[in-house]
C-alpha positions in Angstrom: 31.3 -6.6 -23.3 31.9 -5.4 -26.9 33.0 -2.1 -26.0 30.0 -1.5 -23.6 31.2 -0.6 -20.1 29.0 -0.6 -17.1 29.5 1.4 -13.9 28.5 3.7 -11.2 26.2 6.7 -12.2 27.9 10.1 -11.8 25.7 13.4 -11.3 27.9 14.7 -14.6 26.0 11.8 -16.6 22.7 13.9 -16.3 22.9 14.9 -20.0 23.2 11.4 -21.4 20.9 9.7 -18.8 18.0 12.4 -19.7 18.5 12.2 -23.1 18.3 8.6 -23.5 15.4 8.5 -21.2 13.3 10.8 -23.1 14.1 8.9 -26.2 12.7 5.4 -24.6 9.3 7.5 -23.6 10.2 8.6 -20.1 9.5 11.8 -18.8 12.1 13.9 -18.7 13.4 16.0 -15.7 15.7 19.2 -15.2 18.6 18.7 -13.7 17.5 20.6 -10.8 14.8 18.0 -10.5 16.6 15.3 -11.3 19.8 15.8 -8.8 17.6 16.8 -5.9 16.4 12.7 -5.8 19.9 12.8 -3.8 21.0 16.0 -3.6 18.8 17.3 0.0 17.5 13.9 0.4 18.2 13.3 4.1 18.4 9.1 3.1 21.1 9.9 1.4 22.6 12.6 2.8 22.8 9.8 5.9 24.7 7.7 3.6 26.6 9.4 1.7 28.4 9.8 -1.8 29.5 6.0 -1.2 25.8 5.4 -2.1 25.3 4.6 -6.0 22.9 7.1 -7.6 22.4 4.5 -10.4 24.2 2.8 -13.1 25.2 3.4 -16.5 25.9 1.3 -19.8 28.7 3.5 -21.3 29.6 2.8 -25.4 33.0 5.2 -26.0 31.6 8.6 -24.4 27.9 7.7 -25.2 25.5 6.8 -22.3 23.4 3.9 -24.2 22.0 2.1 -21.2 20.9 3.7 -17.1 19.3 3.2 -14.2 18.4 5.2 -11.2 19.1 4.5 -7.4 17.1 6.5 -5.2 17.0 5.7 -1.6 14.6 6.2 1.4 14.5 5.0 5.0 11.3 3.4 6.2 10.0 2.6 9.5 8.6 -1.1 10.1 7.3 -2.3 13.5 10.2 -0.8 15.4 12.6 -1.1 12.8 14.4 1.7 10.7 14.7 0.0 7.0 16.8 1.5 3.6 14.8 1.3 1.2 16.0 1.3 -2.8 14.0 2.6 -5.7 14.7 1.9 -9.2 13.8 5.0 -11.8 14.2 5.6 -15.4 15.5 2.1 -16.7 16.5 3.2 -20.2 18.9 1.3 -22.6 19.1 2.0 -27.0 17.6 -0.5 -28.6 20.8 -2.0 -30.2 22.1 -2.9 -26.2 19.0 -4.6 -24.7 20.8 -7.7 -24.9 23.2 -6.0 -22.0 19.5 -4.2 -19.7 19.2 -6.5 -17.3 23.2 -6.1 -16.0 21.7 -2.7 -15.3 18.9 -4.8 -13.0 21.8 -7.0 -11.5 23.3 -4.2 -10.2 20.3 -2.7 -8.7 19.0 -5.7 -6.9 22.5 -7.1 -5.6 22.7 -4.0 -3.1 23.9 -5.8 0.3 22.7 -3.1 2.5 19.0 -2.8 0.9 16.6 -4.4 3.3 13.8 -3.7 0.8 13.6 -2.9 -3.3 10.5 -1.2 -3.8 9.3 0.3 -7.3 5.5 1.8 -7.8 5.7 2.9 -11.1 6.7 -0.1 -13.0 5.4 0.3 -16.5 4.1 -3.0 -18.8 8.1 -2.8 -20.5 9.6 -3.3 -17.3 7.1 -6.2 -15.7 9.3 -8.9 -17.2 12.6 -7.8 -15.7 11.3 -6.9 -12.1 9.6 -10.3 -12.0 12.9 -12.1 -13.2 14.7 -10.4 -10.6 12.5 -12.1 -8.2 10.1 -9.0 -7.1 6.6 -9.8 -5.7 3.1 -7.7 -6.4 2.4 -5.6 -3.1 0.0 -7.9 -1.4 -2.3 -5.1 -0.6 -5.0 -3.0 -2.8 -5.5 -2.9 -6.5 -2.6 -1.0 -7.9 -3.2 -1.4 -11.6 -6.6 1.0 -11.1 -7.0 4.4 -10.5 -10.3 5.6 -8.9 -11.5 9.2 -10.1 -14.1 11.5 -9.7 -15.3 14.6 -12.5 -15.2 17.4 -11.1 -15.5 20.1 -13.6 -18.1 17.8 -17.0 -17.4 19.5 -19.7 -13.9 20.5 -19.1 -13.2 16.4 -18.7 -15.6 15.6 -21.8 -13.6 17.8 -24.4 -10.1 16.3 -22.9 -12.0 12.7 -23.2 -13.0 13.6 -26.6 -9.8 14.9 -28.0 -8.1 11.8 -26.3 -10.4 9.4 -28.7 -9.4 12.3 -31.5 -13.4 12.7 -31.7 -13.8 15.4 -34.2 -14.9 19.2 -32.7 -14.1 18.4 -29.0 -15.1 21.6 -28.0 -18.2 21.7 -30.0 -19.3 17.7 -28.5 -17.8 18.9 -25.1 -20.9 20.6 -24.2 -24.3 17.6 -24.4 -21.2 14.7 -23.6 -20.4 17.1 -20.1 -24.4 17.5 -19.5 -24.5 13.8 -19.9 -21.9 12.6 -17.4 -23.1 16.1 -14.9 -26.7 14.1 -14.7 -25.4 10.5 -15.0 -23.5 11.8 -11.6 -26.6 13.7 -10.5 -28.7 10.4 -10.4 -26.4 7.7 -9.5 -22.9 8.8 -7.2 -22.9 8.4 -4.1 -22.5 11.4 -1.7 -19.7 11.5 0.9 -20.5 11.0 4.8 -21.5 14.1 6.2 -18.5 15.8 8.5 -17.9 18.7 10.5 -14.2 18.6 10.7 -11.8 21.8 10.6 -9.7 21.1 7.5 -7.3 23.9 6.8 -4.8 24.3 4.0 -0.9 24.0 5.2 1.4 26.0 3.1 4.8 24.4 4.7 5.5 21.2 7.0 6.1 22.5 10.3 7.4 21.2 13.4 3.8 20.0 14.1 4.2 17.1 11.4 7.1 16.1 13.2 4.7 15.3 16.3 2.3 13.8 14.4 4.7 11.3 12.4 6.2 10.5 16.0 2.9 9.3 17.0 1.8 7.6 13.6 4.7 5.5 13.9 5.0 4.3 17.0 1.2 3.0 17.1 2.0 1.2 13.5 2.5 -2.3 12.3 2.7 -1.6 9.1 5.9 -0.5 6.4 5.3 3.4 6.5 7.8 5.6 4.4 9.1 8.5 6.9 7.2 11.3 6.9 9.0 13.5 9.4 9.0 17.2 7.7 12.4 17.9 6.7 11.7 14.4 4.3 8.2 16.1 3.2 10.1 19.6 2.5 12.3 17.7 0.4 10.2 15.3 -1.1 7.8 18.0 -2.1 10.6 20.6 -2.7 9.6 21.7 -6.1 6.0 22.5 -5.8 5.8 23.5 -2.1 4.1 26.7 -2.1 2.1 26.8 -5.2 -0.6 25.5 -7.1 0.9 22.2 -7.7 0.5 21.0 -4.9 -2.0 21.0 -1.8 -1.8 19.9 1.4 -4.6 19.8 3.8 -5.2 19.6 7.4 -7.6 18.4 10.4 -6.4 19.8 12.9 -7.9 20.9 16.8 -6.3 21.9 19.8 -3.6 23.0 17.3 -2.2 19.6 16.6 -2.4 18.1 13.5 -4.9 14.7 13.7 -5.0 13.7 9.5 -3.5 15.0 6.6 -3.9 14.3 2.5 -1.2 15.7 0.0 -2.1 16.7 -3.7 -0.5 17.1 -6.6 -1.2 18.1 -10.0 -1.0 15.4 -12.6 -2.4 17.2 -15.6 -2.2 15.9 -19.2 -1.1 19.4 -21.3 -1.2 17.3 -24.6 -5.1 16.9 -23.9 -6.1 19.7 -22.0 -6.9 17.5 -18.8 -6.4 19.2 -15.4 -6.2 16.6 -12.5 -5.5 16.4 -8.7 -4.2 13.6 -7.2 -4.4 12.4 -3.9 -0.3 11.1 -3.1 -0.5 10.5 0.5 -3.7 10.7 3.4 -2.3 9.6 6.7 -4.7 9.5 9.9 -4.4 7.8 13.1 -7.7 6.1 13.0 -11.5 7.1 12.1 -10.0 6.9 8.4 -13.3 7.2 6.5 -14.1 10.5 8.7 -10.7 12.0 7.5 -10.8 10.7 4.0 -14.4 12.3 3.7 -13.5 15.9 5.1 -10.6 15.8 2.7 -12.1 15.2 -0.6 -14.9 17.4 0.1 -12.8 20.4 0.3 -10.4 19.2 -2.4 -13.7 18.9 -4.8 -14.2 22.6 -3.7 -10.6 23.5 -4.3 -11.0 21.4 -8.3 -13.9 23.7 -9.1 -13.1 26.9 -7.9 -9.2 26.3 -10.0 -11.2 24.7 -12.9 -9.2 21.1 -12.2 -11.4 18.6 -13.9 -10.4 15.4 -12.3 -10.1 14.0 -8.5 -7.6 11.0 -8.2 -6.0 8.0 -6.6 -3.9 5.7 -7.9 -4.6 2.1 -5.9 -7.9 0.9 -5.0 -9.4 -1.5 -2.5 -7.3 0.1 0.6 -8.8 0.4 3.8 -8.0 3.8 4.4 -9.2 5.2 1.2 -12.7 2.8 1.5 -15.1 6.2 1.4 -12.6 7.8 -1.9 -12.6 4.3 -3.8 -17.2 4.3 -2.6 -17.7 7.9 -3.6 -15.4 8.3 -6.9 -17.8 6.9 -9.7 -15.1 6.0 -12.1 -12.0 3.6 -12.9 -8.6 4.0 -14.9 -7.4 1.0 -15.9 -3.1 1.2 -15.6 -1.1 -0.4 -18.3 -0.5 -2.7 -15.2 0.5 -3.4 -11.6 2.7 -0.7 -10.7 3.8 -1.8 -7.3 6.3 -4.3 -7.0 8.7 -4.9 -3.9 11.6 -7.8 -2.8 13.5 -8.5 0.1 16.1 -11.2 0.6 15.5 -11.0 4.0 13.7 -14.8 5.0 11.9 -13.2 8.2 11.0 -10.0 6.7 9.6 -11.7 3.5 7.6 -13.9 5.6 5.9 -10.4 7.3 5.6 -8.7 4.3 3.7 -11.6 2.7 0.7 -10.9 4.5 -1.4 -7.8 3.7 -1.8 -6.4 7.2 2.0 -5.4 6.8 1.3 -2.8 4.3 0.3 0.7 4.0 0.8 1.5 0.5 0.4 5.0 -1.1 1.3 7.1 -4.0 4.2 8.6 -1.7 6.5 5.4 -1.9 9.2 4.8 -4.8 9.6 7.7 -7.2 5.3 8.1 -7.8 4.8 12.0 -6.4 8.8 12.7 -6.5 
């Protein structure tokens, strides 16, 4: 392959696979960050170092091409499925003609009953479609739905976004604007009395109530059992990054919605976004409670934003009803394949799916 070698991703190829990554646009991670995909997952602890943790495009002792490999075990209809998600495709421009061996390798994992990828950006579309990948048959995943939450704190990161001259100064009549635009025309949540409480670790009480969420499920549900939410939410567990909320009575836990911050520094945006909200019926009650105290939470921390990435869901009906506003994504983000005839034919149909921001790599 004129002098280009492809093979197996090693954990010592960090420096080169971070590198190159931040040079196509990606965001780059520490290494803490970025071993601890694998490193703690309990997927791949399962597996083991046999697993691949990507691949790499090697050019004498430069990395020039990558891809990640991160795995997760799902649960569908009484089935325990692996799970493969793709991260940080990167290759130098001069080697594009060699990207999609990096895809090839990827897809052709025999003991993947499902590739799924929710962050795939408009320069990767192309390549998951050839590969054969399908557009999750449920929601609107090239939306976000938001709500303001602090007006002028969002008009002056709005402003400087556009590169409106004095963003500060402009901030103050364009956040009166949108505060009464709001005033007169959103919609007010459904009243609720519900005890929501902030956790500030997953305890062995999440453990009952994933046991219960997924045995009454049809649909494709990531585990959720808490040593994969302690790991999954390693980094930010336990501090102002993330929040996650409770309804909880008789001490048992009955719903729950994660948070994280997804601010824009560059702009002076602060945003919260709901990841994952996961209820065992009475969805709109749940999904009310929670983003009335996570408005509460945004002001009193000054966040200006409340988030979700995919619209149109069932679950998140009273969030999509109540948020007055849209961000269009530079496009469908959630993609998934299985060469699996039977399972296809289930997965087909939109009653098989669950989808939420804490699939793939989105909230890792």
């Amino acid at each position: 392959m004129d002098g280009v070698e492809l093979r197996p991703a090693r954990f010592g190829d960090y420096t080169g696979m971070a590198a190159l990554e931040a040079s196509q646009g990606l965001t780059r991670k520490s290494f803490e960050d970025w071993a601890r995909l694998w490193r703690g997952n309990p997927c791949y602890e399962e597996l083991g170092p046999d697993f691949p943790i990507g691949w790499v495009l090697e050019r004498g002792e430069r990395i020039v091409g990558c891809i990640g490999n991160v795995p997760a075990y799902a649960m569908f209809r009484g089935r325990r499925l692996l799970v493969a998600t793709g991260r940080g495709w990167a290759v130098e421009d001069e080697f594009r003609s060699y990207a999609l061996l990096l895809m090839d390798e990827y897809f052709s994992q025999p003991a993947v009953d499902v590739f799924l990828n929710n962050t795939v950006n408009g320069k990767a579309l192309d390549a998951f479609c050839t590969f054969g990948s399908l557009r999750v048959p449920a929601g609107d995943w090239s939306n976000a739905a938001f709500a303001i939450t602090r007006h002028r704190g969002f008009a002056e990161s709005a402003l400087r976004i556009k590169e409106v001259p004095l963003p500060g100064v402009l901030s103050y009549p364009a956040g009166l604007a949108l505060s009464l635009k709001d005033l007169l025309t959103a919609k007010a949540l459904p009243k609720t009395d519900l005890n929501i409480m902030l956790a500030h670790d997953f305890d062995q009480r999440f453990d009952q109530f994933w046991d219960s969420l997924h045995r009454s499920n049809q649909t494709l549900l990531y585990l959720r059992a808490r040593e994969v939410l302690r790991w999954h939410f390693k980094l930010t567990l336990g501090t102002d990054d993330l929040m996650v909320l409770t309804a909880e009575s008789n001490g048992n836990i009955d719903a729950y919605a994660i948070f994280q911050r997804r601010d824009e520094p560059k702009f002076g945006l602060q945003r919260l976004r709901m990841v994952d909200f996961q209820a065992r019926g009475q969805y709109d009650q749940y999904c009310a409670a929670f983003m009335k105290r996570a408005y509460a939470e945004c002001r009193a921390r000054g966040i200006h934003v409340l988030e979700h990435v995919g619209c149109d869901l069932p679950k998140t009906r009273v969030f999509d009803e109540t948020a007055a506003y849209r961000r269009k994504l530079p496009g469908w983000c959630y993609f998934y394949l299985t060469r699996d005839e039977e399972l296809a034919e289930e997965l087909a149909s939109p009653e098989a799916w669950a989808p939420s921001s804490f699939d793939g790599d989105a909230s890792l």
